[in-house]
Every structure is written in structure tokens, then in C-alpha cells.
Biopython code that builds the backbone (N, CA, C, O; Angstrom):
import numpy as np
from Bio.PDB.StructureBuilder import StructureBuilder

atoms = [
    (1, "UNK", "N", (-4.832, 59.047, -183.029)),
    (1, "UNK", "CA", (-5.581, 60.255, -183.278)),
    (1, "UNK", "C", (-5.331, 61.251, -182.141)),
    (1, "UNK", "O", (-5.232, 61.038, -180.933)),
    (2, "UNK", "N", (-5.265, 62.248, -182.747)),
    (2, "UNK", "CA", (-4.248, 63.609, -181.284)),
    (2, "UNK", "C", (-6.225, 63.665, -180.402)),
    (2, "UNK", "O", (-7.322, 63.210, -180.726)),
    (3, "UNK", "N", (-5.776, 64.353, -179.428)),
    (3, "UNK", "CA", (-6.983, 64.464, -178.506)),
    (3, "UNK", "C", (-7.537, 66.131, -178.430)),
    (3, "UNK", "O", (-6.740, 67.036, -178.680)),
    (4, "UNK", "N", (-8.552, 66.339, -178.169)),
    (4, "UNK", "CA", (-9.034, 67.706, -178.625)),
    (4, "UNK", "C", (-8.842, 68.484, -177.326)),
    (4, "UNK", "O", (-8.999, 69.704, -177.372)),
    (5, "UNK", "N", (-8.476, 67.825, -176.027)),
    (5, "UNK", "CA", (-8.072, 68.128, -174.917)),
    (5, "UNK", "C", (-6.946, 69.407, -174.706)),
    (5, "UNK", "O", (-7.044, 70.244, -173.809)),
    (6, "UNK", "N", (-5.820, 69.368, -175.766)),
    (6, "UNK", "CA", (-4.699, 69.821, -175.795)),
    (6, "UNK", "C", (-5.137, 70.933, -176.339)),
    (6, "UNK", "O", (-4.389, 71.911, -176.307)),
    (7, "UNK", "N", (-6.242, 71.023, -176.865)),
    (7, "UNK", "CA", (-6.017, 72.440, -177.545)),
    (7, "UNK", "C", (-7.434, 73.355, -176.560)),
    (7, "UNK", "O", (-8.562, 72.968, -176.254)),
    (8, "UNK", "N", (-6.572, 74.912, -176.254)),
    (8, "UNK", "CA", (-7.238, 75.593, -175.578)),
    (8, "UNK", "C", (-7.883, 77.107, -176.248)),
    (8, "UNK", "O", (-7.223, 77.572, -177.177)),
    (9, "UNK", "N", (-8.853, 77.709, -175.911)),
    (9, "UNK", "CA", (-9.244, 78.949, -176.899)),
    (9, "UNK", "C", (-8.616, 80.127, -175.635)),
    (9, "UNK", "O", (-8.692, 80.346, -174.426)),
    (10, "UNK", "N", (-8.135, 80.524, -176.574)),
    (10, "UNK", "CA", (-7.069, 82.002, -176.084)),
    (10, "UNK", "C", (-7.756, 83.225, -176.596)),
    (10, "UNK", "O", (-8.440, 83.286, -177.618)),
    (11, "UNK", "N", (-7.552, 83.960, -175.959)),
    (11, "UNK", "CA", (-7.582, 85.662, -176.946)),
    (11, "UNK", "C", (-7.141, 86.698, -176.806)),
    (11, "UNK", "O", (-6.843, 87.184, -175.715)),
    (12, "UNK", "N", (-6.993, 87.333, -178.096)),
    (12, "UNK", "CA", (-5.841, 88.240, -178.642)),
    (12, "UNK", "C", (-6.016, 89.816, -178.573)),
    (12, "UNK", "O", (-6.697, 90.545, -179.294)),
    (13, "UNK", "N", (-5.039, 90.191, -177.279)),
    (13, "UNK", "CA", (-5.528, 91.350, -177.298)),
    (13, "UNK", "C", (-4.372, 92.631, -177.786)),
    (13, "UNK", "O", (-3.175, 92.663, -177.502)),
    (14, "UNK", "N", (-5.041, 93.495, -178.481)),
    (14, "UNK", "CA", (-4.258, 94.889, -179.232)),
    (14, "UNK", "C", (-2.837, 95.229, -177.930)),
    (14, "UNK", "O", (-2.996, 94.798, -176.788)),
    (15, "UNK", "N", (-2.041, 95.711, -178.156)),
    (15, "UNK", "CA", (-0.834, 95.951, -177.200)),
    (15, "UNK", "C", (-1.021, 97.511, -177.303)),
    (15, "UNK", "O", (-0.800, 97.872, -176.147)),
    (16, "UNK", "N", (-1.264, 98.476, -177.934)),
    (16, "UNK", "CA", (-1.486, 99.435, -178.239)),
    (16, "UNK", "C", (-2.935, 99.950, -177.655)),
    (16, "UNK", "O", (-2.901, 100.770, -176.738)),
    (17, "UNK", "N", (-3.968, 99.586, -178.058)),
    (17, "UNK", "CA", (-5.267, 100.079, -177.270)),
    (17, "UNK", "C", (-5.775, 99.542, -176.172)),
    (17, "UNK", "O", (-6.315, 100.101, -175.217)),
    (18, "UNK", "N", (-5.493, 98.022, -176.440)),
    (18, "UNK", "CA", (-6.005, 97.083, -175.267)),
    (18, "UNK", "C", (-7.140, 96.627, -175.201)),
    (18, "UNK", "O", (-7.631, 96.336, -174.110)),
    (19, "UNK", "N", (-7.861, 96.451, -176.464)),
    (19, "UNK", "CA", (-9.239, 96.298, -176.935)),
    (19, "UNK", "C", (-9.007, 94.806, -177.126)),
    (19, "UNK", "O", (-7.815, 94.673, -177.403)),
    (20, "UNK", "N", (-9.772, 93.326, -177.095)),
    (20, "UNK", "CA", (-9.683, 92.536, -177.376)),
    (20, "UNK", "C", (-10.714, 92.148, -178.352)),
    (20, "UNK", "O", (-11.939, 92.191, -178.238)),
    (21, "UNK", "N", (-9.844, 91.690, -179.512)),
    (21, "UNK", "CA", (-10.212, 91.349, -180.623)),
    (21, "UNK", "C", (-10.644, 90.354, -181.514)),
    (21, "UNK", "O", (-11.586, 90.353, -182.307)),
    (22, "UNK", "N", (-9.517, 89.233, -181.165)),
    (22, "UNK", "CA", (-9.527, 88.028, -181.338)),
    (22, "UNK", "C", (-9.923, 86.645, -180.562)),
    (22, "UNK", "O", (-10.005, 86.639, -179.334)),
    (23, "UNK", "N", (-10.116, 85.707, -181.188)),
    (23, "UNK", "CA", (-9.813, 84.538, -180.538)),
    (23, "UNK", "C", (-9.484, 83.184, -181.485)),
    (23, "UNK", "O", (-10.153, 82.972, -182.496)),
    (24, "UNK", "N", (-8.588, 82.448, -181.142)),
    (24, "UNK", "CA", (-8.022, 81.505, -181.536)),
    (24, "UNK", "C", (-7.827, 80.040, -180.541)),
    (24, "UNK", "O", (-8.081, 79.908, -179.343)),
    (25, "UNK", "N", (-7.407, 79.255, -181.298)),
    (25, "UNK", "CA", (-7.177, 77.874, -180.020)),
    (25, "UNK", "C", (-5.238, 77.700, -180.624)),
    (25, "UNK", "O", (-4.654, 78.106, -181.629)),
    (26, "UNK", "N", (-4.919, 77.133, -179.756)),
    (26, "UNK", "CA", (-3.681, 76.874, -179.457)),
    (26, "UNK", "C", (-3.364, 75.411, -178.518)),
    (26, "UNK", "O", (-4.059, 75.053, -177.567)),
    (27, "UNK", "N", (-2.523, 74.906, -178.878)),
    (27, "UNK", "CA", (-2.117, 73.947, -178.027)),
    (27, "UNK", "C", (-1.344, 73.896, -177.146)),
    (27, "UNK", "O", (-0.218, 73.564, -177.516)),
    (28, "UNK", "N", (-1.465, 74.101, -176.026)),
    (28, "UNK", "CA", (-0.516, 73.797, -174.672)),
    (28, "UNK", "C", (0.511, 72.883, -174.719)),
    (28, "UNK", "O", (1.506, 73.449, -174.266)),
    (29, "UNK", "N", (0.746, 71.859, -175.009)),
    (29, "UNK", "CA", (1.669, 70.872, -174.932)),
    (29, "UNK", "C", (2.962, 71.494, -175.956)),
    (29, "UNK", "O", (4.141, 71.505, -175.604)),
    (30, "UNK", "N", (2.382, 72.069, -177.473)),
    (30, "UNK", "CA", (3.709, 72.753, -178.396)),
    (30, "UNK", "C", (3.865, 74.006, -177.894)),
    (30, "UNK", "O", (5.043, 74.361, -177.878)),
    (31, "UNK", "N", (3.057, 74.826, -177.464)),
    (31, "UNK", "CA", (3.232, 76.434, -177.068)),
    (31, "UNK", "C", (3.267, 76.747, -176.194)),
    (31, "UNK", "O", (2.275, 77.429, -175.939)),
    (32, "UNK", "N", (4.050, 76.639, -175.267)),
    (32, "UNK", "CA", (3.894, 76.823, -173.651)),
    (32, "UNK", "C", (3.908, 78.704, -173.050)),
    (32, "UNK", "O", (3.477, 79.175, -171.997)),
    (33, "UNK", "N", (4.662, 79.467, -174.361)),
    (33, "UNK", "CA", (4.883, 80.321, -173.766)),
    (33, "UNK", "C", (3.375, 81.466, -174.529)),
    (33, "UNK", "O", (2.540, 80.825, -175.167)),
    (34, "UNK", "N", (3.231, 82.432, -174.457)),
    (34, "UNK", "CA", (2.505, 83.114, -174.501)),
    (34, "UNK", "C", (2.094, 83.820, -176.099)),
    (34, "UNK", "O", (2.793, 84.811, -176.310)),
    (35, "UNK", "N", (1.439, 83.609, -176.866)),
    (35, "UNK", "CA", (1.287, 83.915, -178.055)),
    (35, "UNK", "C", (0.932, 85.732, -178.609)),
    (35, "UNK", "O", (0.217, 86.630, -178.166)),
    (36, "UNK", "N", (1.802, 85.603, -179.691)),
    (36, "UNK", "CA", (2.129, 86.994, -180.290)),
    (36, "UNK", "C", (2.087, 87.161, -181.963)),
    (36, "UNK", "O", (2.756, 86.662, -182.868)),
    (37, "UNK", "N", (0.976, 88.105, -181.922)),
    (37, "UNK", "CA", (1.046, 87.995, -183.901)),
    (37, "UNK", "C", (0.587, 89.647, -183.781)),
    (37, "UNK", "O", (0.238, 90.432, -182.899)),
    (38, "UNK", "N", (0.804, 89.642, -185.155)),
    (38, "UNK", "CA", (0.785, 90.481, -186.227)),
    (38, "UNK", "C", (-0.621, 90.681, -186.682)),
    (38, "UNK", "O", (-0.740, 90.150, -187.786)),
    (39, "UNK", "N", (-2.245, 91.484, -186.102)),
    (39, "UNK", "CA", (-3.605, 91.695, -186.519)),
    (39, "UNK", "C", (-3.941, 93.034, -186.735)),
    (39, "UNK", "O", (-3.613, 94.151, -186.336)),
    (40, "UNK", "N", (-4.713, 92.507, -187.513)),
    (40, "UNK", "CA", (-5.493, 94.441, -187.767)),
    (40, "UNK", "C", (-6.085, 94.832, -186.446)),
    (40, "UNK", "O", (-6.781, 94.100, -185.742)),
    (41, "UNK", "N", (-5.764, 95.960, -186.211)),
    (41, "UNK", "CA", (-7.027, 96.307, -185.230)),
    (41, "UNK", "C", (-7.975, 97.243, -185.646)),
    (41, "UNK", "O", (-7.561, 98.156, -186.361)),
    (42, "UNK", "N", (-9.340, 97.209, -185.308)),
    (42, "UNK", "CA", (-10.811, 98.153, -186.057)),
    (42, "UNK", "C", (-10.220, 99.272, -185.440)),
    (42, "UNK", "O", (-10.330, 100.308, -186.097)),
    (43, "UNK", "N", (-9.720, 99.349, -184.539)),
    (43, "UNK", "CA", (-9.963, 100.916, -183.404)),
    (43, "UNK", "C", (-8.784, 101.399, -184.067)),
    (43, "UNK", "O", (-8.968, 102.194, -184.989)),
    (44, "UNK", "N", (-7.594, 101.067, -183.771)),
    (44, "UNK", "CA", (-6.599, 101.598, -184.558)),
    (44, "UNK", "C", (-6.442, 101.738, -185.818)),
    (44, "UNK", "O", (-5.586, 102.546, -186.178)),
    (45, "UNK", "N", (-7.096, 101.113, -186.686)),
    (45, "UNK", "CA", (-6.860, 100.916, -187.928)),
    (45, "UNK", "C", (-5.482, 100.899, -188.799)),
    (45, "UNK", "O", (-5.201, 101.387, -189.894)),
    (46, "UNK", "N", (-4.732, 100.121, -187.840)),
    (46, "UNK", "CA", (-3.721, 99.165, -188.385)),
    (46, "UNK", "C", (-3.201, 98.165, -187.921)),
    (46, "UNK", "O", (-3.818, 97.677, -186.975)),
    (47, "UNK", "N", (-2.479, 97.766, -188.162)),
    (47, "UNK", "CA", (-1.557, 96.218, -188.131)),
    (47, "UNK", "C", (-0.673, 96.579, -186.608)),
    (47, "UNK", "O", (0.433, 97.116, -186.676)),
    (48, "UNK", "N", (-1.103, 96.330, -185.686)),
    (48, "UNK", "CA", (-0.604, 96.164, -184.143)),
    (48, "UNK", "C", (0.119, 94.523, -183.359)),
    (48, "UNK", "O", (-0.177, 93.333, -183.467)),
    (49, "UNK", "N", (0.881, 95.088, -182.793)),
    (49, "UNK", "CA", (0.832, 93.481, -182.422)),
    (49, "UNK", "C", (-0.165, 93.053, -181.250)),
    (49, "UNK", "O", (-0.686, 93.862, -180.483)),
    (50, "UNK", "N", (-0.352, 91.725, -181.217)),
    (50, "UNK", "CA", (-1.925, 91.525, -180.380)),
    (50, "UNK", "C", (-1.109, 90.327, -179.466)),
    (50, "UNK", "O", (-0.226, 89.669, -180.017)),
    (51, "UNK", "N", (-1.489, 90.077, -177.943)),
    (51, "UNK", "CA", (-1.028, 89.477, -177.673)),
    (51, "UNK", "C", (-1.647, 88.548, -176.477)),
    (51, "UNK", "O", (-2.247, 89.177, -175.606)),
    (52, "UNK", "N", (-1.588, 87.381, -176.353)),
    (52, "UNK", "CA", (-2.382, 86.600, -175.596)),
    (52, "UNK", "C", (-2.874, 86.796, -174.394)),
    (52, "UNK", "O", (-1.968, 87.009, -173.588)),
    (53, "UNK", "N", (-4.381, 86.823, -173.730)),
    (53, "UNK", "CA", (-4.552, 87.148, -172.023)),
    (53, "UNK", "C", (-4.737, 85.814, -171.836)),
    (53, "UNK", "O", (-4.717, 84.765, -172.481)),
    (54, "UNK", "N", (-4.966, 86.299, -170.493)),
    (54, "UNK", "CA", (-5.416, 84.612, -169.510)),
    (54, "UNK", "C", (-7.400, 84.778, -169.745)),
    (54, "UNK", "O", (-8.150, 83.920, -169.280)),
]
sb = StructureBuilder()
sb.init_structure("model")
sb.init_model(0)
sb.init_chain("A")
sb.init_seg("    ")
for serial, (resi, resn, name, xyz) in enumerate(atoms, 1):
    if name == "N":
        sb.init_residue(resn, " ", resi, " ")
    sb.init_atom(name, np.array(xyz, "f"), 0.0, 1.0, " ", f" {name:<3s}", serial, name[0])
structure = sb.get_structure()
């Protein structure tokens, strides 16, 4: 059974406004490098890319 250890909560911030929006968990051990998607943002009101802080 995998361990709940590995997985960490991240969040996703607009690259464009810089508003943080999201949050998600991710696993450290498969994703080492820094996570990047495709979210709506409210302030902008569109599809920005959002991208992981510390």
C-alpha cells in the first residue's frame, strides 16, 4: 500500500497576475520538478498558465 507521506499540497499560482488560486497535492518522489497547468483564473478571466510556489 503506497504511503500518504509522498504526497505534498502545493499551490497554483496565475503567471500573469500572480494571484494564487489553487491548490493541489502532488507527489515528490514522481514529480521532482516544478508543476505547470493550464487554469481559469477569476481575475483574469481566462485560461492562464498557473504555476507551482514553495
Amino acid at each position: 500500500m503506497a504511503k500518504k507521506a509522498d504526497r505534498v499540497i502545493v499551490t497554483l499560482e496565475c503567471q500573469t497576475c500572480h494571484e494564487r488560486n489553487y491548490t493541489t497535492t502532488k507527489n515528490k518522489k514522481n514529480d521532482r520538478q516544478r508543476l505547470e497547468l493550464a487554469k481559469y483564473c477569476r481575475r483574469c478571466r481566462q485560461h492562464t498558465p498557473h504555476k507551482e510556489t514553495k
